[in-house]
Every structure is written in C-alpha cells, then in structure tokens.
N, C-alpha and C positions, 0 to 999 in steps of 0.2 A: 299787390305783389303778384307779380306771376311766375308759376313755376315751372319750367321745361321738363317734360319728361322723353330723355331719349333712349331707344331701344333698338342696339342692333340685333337683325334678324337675316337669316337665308331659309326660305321655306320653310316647310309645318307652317300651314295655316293654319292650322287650328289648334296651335298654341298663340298663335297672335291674335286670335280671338277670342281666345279666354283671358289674355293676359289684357286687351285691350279693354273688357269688358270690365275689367274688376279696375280701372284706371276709371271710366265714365261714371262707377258703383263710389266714388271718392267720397265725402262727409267732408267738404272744405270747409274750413275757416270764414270769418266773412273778410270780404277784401283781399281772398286769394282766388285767384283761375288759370288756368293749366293751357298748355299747348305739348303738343304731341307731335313727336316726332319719329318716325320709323323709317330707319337705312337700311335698305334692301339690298343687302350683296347677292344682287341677281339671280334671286329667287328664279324658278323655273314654276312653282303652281301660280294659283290667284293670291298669293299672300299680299301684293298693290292694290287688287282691289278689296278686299278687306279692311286695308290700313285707312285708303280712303274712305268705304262705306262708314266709318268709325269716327273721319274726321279727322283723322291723322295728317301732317303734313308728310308725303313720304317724297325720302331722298335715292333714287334711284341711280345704284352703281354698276358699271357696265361685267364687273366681274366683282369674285367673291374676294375681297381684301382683307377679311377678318377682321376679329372682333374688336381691337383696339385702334383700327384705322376708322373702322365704321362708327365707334361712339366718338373720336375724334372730331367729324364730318360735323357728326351733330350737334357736338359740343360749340364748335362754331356758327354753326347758322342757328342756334338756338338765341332767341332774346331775353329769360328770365332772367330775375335776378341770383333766383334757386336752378340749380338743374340737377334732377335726378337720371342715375343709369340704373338700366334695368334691364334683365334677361327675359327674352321671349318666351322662357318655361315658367313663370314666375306668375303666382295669382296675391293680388293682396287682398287685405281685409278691407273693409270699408274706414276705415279709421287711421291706415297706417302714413298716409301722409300727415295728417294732423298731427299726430303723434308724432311725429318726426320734428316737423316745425316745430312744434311748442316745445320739445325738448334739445333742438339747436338753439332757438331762440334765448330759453331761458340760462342757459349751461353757456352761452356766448361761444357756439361750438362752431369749426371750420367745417364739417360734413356731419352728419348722423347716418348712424345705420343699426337697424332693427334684427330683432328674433324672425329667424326663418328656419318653418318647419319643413320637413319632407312629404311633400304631397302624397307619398303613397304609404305613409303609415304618418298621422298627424299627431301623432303624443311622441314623436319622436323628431330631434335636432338634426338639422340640414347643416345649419352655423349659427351661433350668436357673436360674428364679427370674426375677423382672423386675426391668427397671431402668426410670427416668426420664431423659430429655436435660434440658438448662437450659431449650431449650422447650417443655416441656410433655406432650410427647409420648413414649408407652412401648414399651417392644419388650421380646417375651418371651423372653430371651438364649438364644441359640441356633436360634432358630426358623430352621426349615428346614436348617441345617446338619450336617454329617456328625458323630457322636457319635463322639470321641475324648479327648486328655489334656486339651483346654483347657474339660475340662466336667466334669474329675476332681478336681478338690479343694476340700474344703471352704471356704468363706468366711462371713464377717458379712456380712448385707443388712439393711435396712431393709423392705423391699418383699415379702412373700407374694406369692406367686401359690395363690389361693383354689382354682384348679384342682384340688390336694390337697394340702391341706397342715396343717400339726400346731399349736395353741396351745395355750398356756397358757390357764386359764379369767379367771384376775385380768388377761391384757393388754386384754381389752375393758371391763373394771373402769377401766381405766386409759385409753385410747381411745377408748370409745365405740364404741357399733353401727356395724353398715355402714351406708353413706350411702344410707337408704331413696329420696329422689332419682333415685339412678342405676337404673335399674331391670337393666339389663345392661350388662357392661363396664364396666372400669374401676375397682370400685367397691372391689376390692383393693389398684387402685395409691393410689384417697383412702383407703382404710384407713396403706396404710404411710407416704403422706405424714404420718399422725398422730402412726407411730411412732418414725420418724426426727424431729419435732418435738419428741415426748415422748422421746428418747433411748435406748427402747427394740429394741434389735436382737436378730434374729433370726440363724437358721443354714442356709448351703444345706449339704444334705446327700448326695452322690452317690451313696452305695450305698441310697439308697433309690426303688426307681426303680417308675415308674407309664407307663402308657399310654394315650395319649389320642385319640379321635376327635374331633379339634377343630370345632366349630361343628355337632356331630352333632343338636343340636336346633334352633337359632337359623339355620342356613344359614350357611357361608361365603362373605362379597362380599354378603350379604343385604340388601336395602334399612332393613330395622330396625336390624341391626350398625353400620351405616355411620353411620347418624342417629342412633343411642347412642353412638359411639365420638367422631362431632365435636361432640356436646353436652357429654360429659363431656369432653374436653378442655378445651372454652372455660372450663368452670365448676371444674375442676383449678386455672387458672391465677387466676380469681376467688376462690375460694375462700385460696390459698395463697402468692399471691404478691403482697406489699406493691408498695405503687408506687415504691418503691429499689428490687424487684428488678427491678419492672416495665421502671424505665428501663435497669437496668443489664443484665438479658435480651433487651433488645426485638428485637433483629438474629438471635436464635436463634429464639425466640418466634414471630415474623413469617414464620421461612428453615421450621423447622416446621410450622406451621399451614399455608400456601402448600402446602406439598410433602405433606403429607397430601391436600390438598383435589386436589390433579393427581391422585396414585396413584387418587381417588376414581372423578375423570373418567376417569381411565384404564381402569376397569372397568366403567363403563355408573353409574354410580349416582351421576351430579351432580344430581340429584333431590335424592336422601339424603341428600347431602352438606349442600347449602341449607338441605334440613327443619332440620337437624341444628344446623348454625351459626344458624338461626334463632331456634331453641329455647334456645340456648345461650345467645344473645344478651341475648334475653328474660327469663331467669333471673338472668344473670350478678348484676346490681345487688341483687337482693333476698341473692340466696346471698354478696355480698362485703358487706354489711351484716349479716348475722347471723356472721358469721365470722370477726370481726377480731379477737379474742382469737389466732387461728390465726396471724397474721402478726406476732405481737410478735418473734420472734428471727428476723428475718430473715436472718441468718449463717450460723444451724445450717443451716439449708434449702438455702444458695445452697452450700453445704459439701458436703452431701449428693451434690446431683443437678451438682457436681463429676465426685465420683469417680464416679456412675452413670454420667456420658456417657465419661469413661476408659474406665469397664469397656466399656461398651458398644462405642467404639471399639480397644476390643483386640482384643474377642472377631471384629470386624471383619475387622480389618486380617491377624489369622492366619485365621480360615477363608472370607476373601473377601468380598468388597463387596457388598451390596444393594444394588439402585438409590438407593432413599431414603434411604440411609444416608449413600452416598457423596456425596450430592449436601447433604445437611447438612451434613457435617462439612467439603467444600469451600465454604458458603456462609457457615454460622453465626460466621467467623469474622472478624474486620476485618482488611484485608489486609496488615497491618503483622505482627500477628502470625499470620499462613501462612507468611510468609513466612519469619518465624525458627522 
C-alpha cells in the first residue's frame, strides 16, 4: 500500500522542515511506503529546495492560490491508495501514521484523524477532531484545554480536521474536492459537512498524536483569519442548511454568529469581521443556488450537528467553560427548555 502525504505550503522553511523530517522519522507498517508531496504556492525563500533535499515531489504554483486549491492539486496528482493532508506547522510522532491506519483499518473507517497537541505548551489540546454546533459554527474539540482521559478514546466523527489527518483515496470519489471557494479555514469542516450528508464516517484516533504550531503561517487573530472564518461560516450555513433547518436553527444560528462577531471585536479585528460577513453575504445566494441537491435530507444533517453540539458541550462542561461556549449554550436555547 502506498500512502500520499500532501502538504500545502507558502514559505517558512523551516517549518517544512520540521514537518518534513518527522514524515522521514515514520515507524511504517510492513508493506506500506509513502510518497510526498509539497504545493508550493509560490513561496519566495528556499522552501523548493528543501522539499526536494527531502525527497519530496514538489508542485510548483505560479502564485499563492490557497490552501484548499493547493491540497486539491495534490490530491490529484497523488497515486496512493491512502492520502493524508497535512499542515506545514505540524510535527508528528513517530507512530502516528500506524496508528492511523491500523485504526481506519480496523473500524472500516472513511478517513482517521488523531490527538493534536499545541506545540508550545504540550500537555495542552490544539484539537481532538472538530465538531459543528446547530449554528454554524466550529470549534476544534479540545482546544486549549488540558490533555487528559476526556481526549482518550476513540469515536465515529463525521468532521476531519485536515490539520493531519488520514483518507481514503475513493472518499473524495465519493465527496468531492475541497471547497476551492474557501481559500483558508473552514474548508474541512464543508468537506465533512459532505460526509456526514453522504453517511460516510470517519475515526478519531488518540494514540496517534501530532503537534501543531497553529496559525504558524496565516497569523493567529490575523485580519485575513478573521474574514476567512466569518465568510465561511455565512456560506457553511447557505450552502447546507435548507430553510426547515433554517427556521428550526435560527435562535442558535443568530446566538452564534452574534457571538462570533463580539469575540471578533473583542480582539481588534471588527474590520475583518465586516470584510468578512460582507463577502459572505455577497456570495451567499449564488453558492445556495448551485447547492441545493446538498440540502435534500435535511434530517441527516440536523441529526448530525445534534450530537456535535453534545459533544461539544461535554467536552465543555468537564474541562471548563470558554467564554463563547458558555454564553451559547446559555443563549441557543428557548427558555422553556433550560429550564428543564
């Protein structure tokens, strides 16, 4: 078997060489070997020769087309039968492919995806997979919180996080590309909205754990983040959610998007935020007209992002409240049932 591993990249080299090195450091299986692939959206240092010195096959694009054109690229010219995406901030452990496989394998799973800590405090959750609330809105389970048992056993998701994580070559057969659109963020959680529609589930997997420098290229709180993350949300919700769900979400929908848009202001970036919901806006109709085949089971859907906001609310409620969490999950509800 061979597994693809592709990685889009725009400069920092040397996080593409750490990331590369902890790819070479793998502990394969027998009868598994890898090929690499790195999409260069036109990097400006040596980040090509690096990928090379490494062995990597690199796909050299004449400009920066972002992140879900460039794992596109790869996804195509890749041969495995597995192909992994992977963030250029990202170091794995020597184990985490093995553990991937042996736990897609065994679970007869469409993709796996593993425990990833934050590189710069490692007893602390980067994500263990994402989830989605009913409004719209995602959070990458765990983040920030302390790494313990509520992050230890394996589960069915729907939801990849592209961060690093393992597929099947036939589930994007089955799916469809990433959503060229999004150009950063998000563009995993419209991937598994496809898959939980098409009823294909994936496997988190714990012992396979990675480490991540999150926002190590894009900037963390970044004025581009910010207007990437509120445009794909608007277009998440256009895209995927019929107007039965529309009506029957709208008090979660509204309590989240509201409370995104504060956290936003709350950091200097109600700029980004406007851009952001502007853009959104402006798309939204085109993108809910080409899309309607997406919203025929509106059930499976509203089923789904159910038990995401459970999860989400568990993982909560044991290792502690985020502000925006708590204030959804006191608001998203009509007050008849809080009260029960």
């Amino acid at each position: 078997m061979t597994v693809s591993l592709v990685i889009p990249h725009w400069n920092r080299a040397d996080l593409l060489e750490r990331v590369l090195r902890s790819v070479h450091a793998q502990a394969l299986p027998p009868g598994v070997s890898t090929e690499i692939l790195v999409v260069d959206n036109a990097s400006q240092d040596d980040s090509r020769a690096v990928a090379e010195r490494h062995g990597a096959r690199v796909i050299a694009l004449a400009v920066n087309e972002g992140v879900s054109r460039a794992l596109n690229r790869g996804i195509v010219a890749s041969t495995g039968e597995c192909i992994v995406l992977l963030n250029n901030d990202v170091e794995l452990t020597p184990n985490w492919l093995r553990e991937l496989l042996d736990s897609a394998l065994r679970q007869d799973a469409w993709f796996a995806t593993g425990k990833v800590l934050d590189a710069a405090a490692p007893d602390r959750i980067d994500g263990a997979g994402d989830a989605v609330c009913r409004g719209g809105a995602a959070w990458r389970l765990g983040n920030g919180k302390a790494d313990g048992p509520a992050f230890d056993s394996p589960r069915k998701t729907y939801f990849p996080a592209a961060t690093a994580a393992l597929f099947r070559r036939e589930f994007f057969d089955r799916v469809g590309p990433l959503e060229e659109s999004f150009y950063a963020y998000l563009e995993d959680v419209d991937l598994g909205m496809r898959a939980a529609l098409a009823g294909l589930p994936g496997i988190y997997a714990p012992g396979a754990v990675a480490f991540h420098r999150g926002s190590a290229t894009a900037g963390a709180w970044s004025k581009r983040s910010v207007a990437w993350i509120t445009r794909h949300q608007i277009l998440l919700l256009a895209k995927y959610y019929s107007a039965r769900l529309l009506l029957r979400f709208w008090l979660p929908i509204l309590v989240a998007q509201l409370l995104w848009a504060a956290l936003a202001v709350s950091r200097g970036q109600a700029g980004a935020w406007l851009r952001g919901a502007g853009g959104g806006l402006r798309a939204a109709l085109s993108v809910r007209r080409a899309s309607r085949p997406l919203r025929a089971d509106s059930s499976r859907l509203a089923s789904v992002l159910e038990e995401c906001e459970a999860e989400i609310g568990g993982i909560q409620s044991r290792a502690g409240w985020d502000t925006y969490w708590k204030w959804y999950f006191r608001l998203a509800f009509p007050p008849a049932r809080r009260a029960a």
